[in-house]
N, C-alpha and C positions, 0 to 999 in steps of 0.2 A: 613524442608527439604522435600522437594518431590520427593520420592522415581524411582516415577513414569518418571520421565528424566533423569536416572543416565544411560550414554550410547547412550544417543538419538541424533541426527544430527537437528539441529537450522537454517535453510537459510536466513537471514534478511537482507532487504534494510530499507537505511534509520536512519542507528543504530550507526551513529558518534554524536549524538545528539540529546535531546530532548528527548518524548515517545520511540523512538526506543532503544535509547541508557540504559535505566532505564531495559526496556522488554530484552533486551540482557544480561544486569547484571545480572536482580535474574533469568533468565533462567540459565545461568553460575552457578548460586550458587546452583540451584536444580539438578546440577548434569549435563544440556545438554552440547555439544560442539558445539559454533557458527561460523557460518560461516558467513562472512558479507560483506555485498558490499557497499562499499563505493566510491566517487567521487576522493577522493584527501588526498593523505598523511598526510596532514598539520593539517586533522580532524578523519583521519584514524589509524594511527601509535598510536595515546594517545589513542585511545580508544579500539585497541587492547592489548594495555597494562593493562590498566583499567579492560577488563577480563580475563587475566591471574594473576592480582591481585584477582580477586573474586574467582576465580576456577584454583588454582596452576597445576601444573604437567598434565590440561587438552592442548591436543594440539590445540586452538582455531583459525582458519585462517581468510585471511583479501584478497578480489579481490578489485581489481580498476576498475569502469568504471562508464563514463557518461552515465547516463539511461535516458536522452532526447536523447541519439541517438540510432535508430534502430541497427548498424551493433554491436555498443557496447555493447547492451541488448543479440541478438544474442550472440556475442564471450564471456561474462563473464556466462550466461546460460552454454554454449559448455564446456567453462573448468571446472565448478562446475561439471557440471555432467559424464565428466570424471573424476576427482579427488576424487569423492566423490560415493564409493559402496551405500551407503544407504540416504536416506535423509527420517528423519523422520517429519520436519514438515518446512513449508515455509511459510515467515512471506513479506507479501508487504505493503511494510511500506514508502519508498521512495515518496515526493511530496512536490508542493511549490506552492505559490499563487504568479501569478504578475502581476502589474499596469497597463502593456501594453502592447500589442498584441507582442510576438517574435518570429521567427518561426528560426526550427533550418535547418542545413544543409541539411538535407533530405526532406527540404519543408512542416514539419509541426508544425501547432502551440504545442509551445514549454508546455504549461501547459496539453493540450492530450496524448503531448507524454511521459511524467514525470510519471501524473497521473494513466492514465488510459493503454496506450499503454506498458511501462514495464511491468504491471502487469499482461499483458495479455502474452509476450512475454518469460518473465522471466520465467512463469508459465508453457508453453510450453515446454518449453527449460528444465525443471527438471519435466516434469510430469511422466517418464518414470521411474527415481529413485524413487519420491513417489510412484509410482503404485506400483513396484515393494517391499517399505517398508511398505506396509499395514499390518496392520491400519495408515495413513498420512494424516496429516490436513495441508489447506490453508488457512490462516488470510490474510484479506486484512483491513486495515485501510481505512475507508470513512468517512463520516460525516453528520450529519446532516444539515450542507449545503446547503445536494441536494434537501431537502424538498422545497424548490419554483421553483427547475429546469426543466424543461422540453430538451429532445433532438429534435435536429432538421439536420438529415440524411442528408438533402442539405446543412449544414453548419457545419459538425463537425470539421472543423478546424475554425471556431469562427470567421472567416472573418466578417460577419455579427452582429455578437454578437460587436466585437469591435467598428463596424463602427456606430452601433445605438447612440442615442442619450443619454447621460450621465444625464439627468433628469429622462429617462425610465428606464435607469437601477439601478437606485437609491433605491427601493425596495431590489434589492439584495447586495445594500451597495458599487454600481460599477461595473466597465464590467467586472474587475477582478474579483469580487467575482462571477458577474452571469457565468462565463466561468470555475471559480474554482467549483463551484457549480454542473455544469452539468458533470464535470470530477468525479464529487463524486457519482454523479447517475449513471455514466457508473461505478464505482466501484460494485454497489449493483447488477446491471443489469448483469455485468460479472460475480460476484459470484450465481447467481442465475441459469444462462446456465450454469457456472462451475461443480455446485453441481449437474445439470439436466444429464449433461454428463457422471457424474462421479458415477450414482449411481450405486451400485453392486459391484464397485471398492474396497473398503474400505477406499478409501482418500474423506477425508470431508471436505468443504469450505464454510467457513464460511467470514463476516465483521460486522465490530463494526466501532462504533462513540464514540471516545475516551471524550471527551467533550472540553471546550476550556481550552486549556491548558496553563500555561506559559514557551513557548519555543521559540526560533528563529525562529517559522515559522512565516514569513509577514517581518522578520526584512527589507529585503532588498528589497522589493515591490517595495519602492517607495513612495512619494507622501501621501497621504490622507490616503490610507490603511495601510504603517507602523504608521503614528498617530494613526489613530484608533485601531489598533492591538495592540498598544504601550500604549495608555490607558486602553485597556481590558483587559490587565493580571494583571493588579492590583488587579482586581476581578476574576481571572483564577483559576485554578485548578493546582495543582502542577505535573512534570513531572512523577512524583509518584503516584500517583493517575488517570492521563491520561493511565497509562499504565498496569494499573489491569487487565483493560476487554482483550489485548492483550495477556496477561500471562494466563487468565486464558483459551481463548481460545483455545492455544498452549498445554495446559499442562492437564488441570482440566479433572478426569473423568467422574464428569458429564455430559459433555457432548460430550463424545465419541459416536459417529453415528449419533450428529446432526449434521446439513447438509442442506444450502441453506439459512439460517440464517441471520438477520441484527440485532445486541445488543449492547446495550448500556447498563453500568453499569453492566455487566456481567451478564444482565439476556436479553432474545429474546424479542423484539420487532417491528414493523410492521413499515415499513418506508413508504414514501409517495407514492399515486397509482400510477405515474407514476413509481417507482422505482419495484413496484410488476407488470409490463407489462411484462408478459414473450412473446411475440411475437416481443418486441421490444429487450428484452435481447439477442433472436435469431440473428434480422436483428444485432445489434451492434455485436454480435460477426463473423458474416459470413463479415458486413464490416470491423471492424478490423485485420482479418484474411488477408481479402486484401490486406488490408492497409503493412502491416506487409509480405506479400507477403510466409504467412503460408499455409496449408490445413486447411479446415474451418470443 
């Protein structure tokens, strides 16, 4: 038992299954109360039950909303951070890979806006309860994915990336994974302006590469990528074990006041040089900001 979350405020997307769902539970049991955002009752309801099985008589709550849409991102940020005096750590966990170019109502490709657009919006939307609960860290979940990806500013909704040729994108295992890919680099790239912004603050933001795990993510891709996804957790890592470096990042004193970080296996490691580009961490975050129709 870790003393050290007894009392603590939890924010996590992404936490009806899978790594999130595991990182929710022993967070629960070390004492934190989570908070979780969820898409849809039918994966929500059981799993808010599930931590008030793990941590009785704690009041743990549950928001709904689609985090591929901007105005939803917006409105579940807005009532977290009125509902909630304190937030002591925010966990962006929320994301999905898919086969084929989708874009959503707000006109963007739907894997940008999952991935990397929540995280940025979400983050936003509660930075003012972390800043105020410092010391407060930001876990963002990437991946080592991004390591072949490069961004490309005239295409970040992936128009191009889909429309290429399905032989080129083959190194990345498909357009889906080259587009999941680059959404994992703007993961690393956002925590990095994150952390740049935030120093003096006391809120630290950090991301890890869980490793591959065997969860539902890919199940519903589609096509060649749920095979191949559906082959490879045979040889996966269990949801258990994907979700160490998440817990520990949240929790662990260790590493209290790092800050701007990429780790895997719960120890800091150096992700690809496109992902250490802080000029481009800049431009992503001042066009996301746009995008999102934030101050930059």
């Amino acid at each position: 038992m870790n003393q050290d979350m007894q009392g603590k405020v939890v924010v996590i997307t992404g936490a009806t299954s899978g790594i999130g769902k595991v990182a929710a539970e022993n967070l629960a049991r070390m004492g934190a109360r989570i908070v979780q955002i969820a898409r849809d009752r039918q994966r929500g309801d059981p799993a808010l039950k599930n931590l008030q099985a793990c941590a009785p008589g704690v009041e743990h709550t549950i928001h709904y909303a689609d985090l591929s849409r901007l105005g939803e991102m917006k409105r579940v940020a807005s009532e977290i951070a009125g509902a909630e005096p304190r937030i002591d750590v925010l966990i962006n966990n929320a994301g999905a890979l898919f086969g084929s170019r989708q874009v959503t109502a707000d006109g963007l490709e739907r894997t940008f806006a999952l991935n990397h657009l929540s995280y940025f919006v979400v983050t936003q939307g509660l930075l003012e309860r972390l800043t105020a609960s410092a010391p407060a860290r930001i876990v963002s979940t990437a991946s080592d994915a991004h390591e072949p990806a490069t961004l490309d500013f005239d295409d970040l909704q992936s128009e191009k990336a889909y429309r290429g040729s399905f032989w080129q994108s083959l190194r990345y295992g498909g357009p889906g994974f080259k587009v999941y890919g680059r959404s994992k680099l703007c993961n690393i790239l956002f925590t990095r302006e994150l952390a740049r912004r935030l120093q003096g603050t006391g809120v630290a933001a950090n991301c890890l590469h869980p490793g591959f795990v065997a969860t539902r993510f890919g199940d519903q891709s589609g096509g060649l990528i749920s095979f191949g996804v559906g082959v490879g957790k045979h040889f996966a890592l269990t949801p258990e074990q994907g979700a160490e470096t998440i817990v520990y990042l949240a929790s662990s004193p260790e590493v209290a006041g790092v800050t701007g970080k990429y780790f895997h296996k719960c120890r800091p490691v150096n992700p690809s040089r496109a992902a250490q580009d802080d000029a481009a961490a800049r431009r992503l975050w001042e066009a996301t900001a746009k995008i999102a129709g934030l101050p930059d």
